[in-house]
C-alpha positions as CSV (number, residue, x, y, z in Angstrom):
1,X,-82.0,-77.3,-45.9
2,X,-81.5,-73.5,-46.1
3,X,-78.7,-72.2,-43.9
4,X,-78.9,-68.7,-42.5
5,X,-76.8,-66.0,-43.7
6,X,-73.9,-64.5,-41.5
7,X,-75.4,-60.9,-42.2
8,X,-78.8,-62.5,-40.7
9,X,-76.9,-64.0,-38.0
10,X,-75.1,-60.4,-37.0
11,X,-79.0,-59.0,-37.2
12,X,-80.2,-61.7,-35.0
13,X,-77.2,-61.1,-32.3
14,X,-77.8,-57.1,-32.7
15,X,-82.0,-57.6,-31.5
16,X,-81.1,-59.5,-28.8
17,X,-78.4,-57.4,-27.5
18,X,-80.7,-54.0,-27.9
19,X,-84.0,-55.8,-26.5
20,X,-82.4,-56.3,-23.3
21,X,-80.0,-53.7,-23.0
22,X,-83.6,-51.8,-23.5
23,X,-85.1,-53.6,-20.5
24,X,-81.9,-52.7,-18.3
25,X,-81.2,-49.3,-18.9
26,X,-85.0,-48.6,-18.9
27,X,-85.4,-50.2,-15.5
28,X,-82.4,-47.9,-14.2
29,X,-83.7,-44.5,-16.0
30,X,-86.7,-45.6,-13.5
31,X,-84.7,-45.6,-10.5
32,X,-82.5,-42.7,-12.0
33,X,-78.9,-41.5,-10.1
34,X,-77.0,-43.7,-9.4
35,X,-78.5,-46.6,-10.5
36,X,-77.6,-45.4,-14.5
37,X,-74.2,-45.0,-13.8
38,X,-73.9,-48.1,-12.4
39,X,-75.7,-50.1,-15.7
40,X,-74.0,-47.8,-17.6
41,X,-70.2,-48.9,-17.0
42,X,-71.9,-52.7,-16.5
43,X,-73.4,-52.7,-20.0
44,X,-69.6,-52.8,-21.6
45,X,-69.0,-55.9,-19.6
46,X,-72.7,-57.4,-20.2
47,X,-73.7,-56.4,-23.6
48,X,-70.8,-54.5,-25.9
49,X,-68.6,-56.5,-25.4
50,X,-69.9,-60.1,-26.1
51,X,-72.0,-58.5,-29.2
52,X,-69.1,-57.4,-30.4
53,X,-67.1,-61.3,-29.7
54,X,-70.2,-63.2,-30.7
55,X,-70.9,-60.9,-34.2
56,X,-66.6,-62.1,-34.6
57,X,-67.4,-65.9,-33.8
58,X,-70.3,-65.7,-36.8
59,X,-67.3,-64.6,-39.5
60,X,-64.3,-67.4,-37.4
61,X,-63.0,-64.3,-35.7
62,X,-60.9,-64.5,-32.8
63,X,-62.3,-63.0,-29.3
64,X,-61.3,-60.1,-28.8
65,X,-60.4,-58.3,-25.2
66,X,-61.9,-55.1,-23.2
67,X,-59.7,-52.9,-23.8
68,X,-60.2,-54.0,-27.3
69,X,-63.6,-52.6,-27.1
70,X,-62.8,-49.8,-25.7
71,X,-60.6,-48.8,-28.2
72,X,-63.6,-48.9,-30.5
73,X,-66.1,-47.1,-28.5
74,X,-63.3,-44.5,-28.4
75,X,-62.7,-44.3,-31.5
76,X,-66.6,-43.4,-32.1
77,X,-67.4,-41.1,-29.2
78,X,-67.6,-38.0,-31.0
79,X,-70.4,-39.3,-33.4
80,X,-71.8,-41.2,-30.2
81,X,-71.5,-37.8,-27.6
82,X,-75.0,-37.2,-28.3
83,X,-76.6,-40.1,-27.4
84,X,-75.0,-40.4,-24.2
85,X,-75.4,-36.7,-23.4
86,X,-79.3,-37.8,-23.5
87,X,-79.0,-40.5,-21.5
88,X,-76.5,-38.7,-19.0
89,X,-78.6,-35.3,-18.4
90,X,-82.5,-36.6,-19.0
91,X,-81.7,-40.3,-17.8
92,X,-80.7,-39.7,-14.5
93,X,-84.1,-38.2,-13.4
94,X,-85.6,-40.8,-12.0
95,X,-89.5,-42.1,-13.8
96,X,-88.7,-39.4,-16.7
97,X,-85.2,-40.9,-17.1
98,X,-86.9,-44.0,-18.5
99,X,-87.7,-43.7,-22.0
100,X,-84.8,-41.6,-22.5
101,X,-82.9,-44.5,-21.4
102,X,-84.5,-46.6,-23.6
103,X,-84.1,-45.0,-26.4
104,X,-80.1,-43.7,-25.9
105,X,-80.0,-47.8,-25.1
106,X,-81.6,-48.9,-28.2
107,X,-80.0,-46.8,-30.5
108,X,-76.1,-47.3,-29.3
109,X,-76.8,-50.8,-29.9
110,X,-78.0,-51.1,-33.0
111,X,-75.3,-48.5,-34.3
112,X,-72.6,-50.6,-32.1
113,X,-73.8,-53.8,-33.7
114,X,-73.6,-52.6,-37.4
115,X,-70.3,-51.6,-36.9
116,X,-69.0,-54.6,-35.3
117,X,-71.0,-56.8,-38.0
118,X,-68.7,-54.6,-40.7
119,X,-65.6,-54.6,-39.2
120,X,-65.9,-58.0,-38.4
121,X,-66.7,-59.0,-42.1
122,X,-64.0,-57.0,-42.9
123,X,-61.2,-58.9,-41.3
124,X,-59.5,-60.0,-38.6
125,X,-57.8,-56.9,-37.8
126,X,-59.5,-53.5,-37.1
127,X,-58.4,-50.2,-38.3
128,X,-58.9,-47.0,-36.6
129,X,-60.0,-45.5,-39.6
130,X,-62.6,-48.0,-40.5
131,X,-64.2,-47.1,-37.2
132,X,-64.2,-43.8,-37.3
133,X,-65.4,-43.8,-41.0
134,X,-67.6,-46.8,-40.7
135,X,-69.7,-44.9,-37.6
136,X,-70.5,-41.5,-39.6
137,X,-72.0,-43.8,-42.4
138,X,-73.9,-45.5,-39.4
139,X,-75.3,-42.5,-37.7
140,X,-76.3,-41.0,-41.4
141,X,-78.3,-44.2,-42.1
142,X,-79.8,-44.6,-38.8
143,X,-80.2,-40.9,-37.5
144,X,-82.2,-40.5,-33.9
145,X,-84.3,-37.1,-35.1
146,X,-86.5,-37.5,-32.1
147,X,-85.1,-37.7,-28.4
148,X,-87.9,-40.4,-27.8
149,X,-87.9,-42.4,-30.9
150,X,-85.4,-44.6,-32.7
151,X,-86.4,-46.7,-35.6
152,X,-85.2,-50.4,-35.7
153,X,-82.9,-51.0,-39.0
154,X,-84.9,-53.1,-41.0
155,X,-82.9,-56.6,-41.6
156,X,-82.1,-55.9,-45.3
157,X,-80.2,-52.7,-44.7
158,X,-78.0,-53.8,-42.3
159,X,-77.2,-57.1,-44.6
160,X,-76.5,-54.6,-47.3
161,X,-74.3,-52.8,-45.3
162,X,-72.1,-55.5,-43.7
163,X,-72.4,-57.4,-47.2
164,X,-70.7,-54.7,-49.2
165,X,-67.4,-54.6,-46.8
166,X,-67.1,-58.4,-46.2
167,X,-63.2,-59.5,-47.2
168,X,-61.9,-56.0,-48.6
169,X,-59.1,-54.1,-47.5
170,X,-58.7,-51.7,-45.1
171,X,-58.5,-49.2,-48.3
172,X,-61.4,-50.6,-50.2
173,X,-63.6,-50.3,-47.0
174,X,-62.8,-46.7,-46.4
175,X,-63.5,-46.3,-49.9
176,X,-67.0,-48.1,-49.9
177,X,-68.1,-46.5,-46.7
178,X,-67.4,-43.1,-47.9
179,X,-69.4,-43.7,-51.5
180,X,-72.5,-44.7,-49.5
181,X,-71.7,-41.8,-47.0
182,X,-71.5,-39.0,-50.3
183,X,-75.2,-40.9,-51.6
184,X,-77.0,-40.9,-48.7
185,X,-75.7,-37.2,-48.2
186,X,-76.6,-35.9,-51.9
């Protein structure tokens, strides 16, 4: 009997996450202001945060609280500001608002799921410098060039990805993530 990979596992968690965090924040961008406010701050509660707990359980992780979460979200905004000034200035028009919702909602969850699916493999413990390094590699991989468009990581990238950081140090990760970063750069 073949068991699943924890990297497929992490994938698996990520598409379920995005497809409905798709459906919500699409269904707000419909309805516009307030409404996207509203799913916005909800979404931490309903999607980020268990991702980022149940991506942990796959690798025997402990749980790990809110304000946990939001210490990784901070540590990402600046790479992040640009998805969420899309969602923030076009999503709140209501009917237009919609696939820029989508989208904004699509990508920040796949690139939140990678990240939690390598620090997780990492270890236990999370870094500050993992997350900031670890989300520039993300963004460079998975770029949004189009305001309407973002393209699904295919399952073998992101298993390469979380596969190359699984056990190492906080040193040897920064030093892996930034070797990828300087190829995919050249």
């Amino acid at each position: 009997m073949m068991t699943e990979c924890n990297e497929a596992k992490v994938y698996d968690i990520i598409a379920k996450k995005a497809s409905s965090n798709v459906f919500v924040q699409g269904l707000t961008g419909w309805m516009g202001f307030p409404f996207t406010l509203f799913a916005d701050a909800a979404v931490f509660f309903t999607h980020y945060g268990p991702m980022l707990n149940e991506i942990r359980e796959v690798y025997g992780r402990a749980p790990m609280s809110a304000e946990c979460l939001g210490a990784i979200i901070k540590g990402c905004k600046d790479e992040v500001i640009s998805d969420i000034v899309i969602d923030k200035v076009i999503g709140n028009i209501p009917v237009i608002g919609l696939p820029a919702n989508m989208i904004a909602a699509k990508a920040m969850t796949w690139r939140l799921g990678i990240l939690f699916g390598m620090l997780a493999a990492r270890g236990e413990e999370i870094n500050q410098e993992n997350v900031n390094h670890a989300i520039v590699l993300i963004r460079n991989i998975f770029p949004q060039r189009d305001s309407l468009f973002f393209k699904k990581p295919s399952v073998t990238t992101v298993e390469k990805l979380i596969r190359c950081v699984e056990g190492e140090t906080f040193d040897v990760f920064d030093a892996k993530v930034n070797r990828i970063l300087d190829a995919v750069n050249e």
